[in-house]
DOMARGU-182526 format. One record per residue (C-alpha): x, y, z. Coordinates in steps of 0.001 Angstrom, whole numbers, padded with zeros to 6 digits, always signed. Layout:
BEGIN
XYZ ...
// end
This chain:
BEGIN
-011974-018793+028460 -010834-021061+025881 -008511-018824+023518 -009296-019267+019559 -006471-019745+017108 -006440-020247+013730 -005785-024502+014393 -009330-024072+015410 -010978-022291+012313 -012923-023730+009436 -011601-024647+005971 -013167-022164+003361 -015224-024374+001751 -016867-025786+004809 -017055-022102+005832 -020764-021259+005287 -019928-017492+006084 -016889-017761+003542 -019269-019105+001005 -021668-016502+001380 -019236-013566+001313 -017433-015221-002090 -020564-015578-003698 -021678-011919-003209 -017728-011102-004111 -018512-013261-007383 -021981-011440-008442 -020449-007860-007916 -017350-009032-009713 -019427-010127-012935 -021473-006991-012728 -018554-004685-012503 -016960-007218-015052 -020363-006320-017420 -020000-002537-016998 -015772-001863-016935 -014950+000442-019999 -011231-001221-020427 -011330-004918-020328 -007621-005139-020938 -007232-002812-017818 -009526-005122-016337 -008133-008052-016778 -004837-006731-015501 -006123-005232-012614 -007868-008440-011845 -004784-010114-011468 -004192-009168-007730 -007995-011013-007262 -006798-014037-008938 -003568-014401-006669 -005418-013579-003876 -007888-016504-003925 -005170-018869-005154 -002712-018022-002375 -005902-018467-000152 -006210-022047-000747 -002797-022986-001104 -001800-021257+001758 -004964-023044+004057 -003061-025886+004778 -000790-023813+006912 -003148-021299+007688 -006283-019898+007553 -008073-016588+008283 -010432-015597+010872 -014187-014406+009304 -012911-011042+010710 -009950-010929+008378 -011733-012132+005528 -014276-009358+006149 -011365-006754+005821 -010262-008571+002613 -013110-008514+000689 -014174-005007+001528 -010427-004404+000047 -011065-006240-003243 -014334-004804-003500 -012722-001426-003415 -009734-002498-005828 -012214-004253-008813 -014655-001640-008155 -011838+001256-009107 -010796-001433-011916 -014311-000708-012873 -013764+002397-014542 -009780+001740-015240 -009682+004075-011769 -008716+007464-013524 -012717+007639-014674 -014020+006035-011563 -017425+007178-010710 -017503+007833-007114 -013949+009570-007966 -014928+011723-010732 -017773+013062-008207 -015819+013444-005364 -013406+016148-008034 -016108+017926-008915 -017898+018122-005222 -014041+019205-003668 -012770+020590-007103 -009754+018470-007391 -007111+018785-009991 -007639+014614-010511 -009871+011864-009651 -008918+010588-006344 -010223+007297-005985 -007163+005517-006364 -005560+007324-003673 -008104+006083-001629 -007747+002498-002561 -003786+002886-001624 -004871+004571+001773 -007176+001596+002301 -004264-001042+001198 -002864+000176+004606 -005828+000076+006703 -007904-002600+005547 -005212-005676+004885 -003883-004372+008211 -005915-006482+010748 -005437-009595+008309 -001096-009154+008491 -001542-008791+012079 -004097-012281+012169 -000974-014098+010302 +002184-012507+012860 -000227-013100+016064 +000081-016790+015689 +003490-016578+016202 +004281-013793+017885 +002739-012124+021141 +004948-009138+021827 +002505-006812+021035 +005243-003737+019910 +006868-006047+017304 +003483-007147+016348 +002590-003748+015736 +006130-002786+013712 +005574-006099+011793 +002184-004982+010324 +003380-001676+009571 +006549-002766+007769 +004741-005453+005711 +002764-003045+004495 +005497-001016+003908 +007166-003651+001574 +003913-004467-000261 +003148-001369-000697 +006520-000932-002743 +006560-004102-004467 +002739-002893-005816 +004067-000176-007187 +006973-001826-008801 +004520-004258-010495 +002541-001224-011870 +006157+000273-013217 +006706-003210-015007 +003017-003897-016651 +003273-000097-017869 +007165-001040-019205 +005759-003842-021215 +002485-002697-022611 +001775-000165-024846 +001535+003401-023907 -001970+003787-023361 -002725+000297-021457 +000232+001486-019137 -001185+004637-018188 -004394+003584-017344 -003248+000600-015470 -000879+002909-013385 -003338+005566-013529 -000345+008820-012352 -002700+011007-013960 +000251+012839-014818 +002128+013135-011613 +005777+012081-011633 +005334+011271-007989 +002272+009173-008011 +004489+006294-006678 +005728+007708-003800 +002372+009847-002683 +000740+005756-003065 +002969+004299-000877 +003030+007068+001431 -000857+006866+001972 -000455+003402+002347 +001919+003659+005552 -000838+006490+006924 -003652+004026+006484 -001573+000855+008427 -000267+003884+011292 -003937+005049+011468 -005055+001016+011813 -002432+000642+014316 -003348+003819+016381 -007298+002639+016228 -006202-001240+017572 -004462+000310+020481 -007657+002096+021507 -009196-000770+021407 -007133-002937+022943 -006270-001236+025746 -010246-000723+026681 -010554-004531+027002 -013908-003628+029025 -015297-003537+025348 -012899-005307+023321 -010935-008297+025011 -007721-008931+023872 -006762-009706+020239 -005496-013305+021205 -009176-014749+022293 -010973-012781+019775 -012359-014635+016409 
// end
């Protein structure tokens, strides 16, 4: 069986399933764009989907993801501008989920930090597999990235709210008035990469149904 690796993949642009996923990424981004009550917070938030895309191409020459790990991406940055949406603290699907389990605060961008462990997960490990193949430092690789950008996240939230004004800050960083918003985010985003990590080792050791990562695509 010929084993895939990422020498072998398409550039983006000549990617027709790319094309079709960054168009749909485009049309919800404008509508969301339309709707968001803070553009400021918008267009702050928005600044992770900028970098993104840029480092994509810049990066292709070197590398270049598999449709899988795009498919984790953009269901990650469809999540992220979709909180940015409502500046997160009045997210929709957040403000229901308080009322349905009567939380004490909307909770939709703790989801979005569990989900910036699970779903960039399989991406990380797409990058260390094409150089490593020892599958336990693989798997402590992907958790500790995650681990660092999860930190380095929330020290770019602590600087924007440092140099805006008050109420731009707030709603950027969104604590909701919890000193330890910080921590609790980066906590949930170790959970998410452990839980990713516990699910890929299901899977990969039933290679009846899923063959190794290595010849997968």
């Amino acid at each position: 069986m010929h084993t895939f690796t990422y020498l072998d993949r398409i550039p983006y642009l000549r990617n027709s399933f790319f094309r079709m996923a960054a168009l749909l990424f485009a049309i919800i981004w404008v509508g969301l764009y339309i709707t968001s009550i803070d553009k400021t917070d918008w267009w702050i938030e928005n600044i992770l989907v900028f970098l993104f895309f840029s480092g994509l191409f810049f990066a292709q020459q070197k590398f270049i993801f598999s449709d899988t790990s795009l498919v984790f991406l953009f269901l990650f940055l469809t999540l992220h501008i979709y909180g940015a949406q409502g500046a997160y603290t009045h997210n929709q699907l957040g403000e229901w989920l308080q009322a349905v389990l009567k939380l004490s605060r909307n909770p939709y961008d703790r989801i979005v930090h569990f989900s910036f462990g699970f779903l960039p997960a399989y991406p990380i490990m797409d990058v260390f597999n094409a150089a490593n193949k020892n599958h336990k430092l693989l798997i402590f690789n992907i958790n500790m990235a995650i681990l660092c950008l999860a930190t380095i996240f929330e020290l770019i939230e602590w600087g924007v709210a440092s140099f805006t004004d008050a109420a731009t800050g707030e709603s950027y960083v969104a604590t909701q008035g919890d000193p330890w918003d910080a921590q609790k985010d980066i906590f949930l985003a170790i959970i998410g990469s452990l839980l990713f990590s516990f699910i890929y080792n299901i899977f990969r050791r039933l290679k009846s149904i899923v063959p190794d990562y290595a010849s997968v695509e």
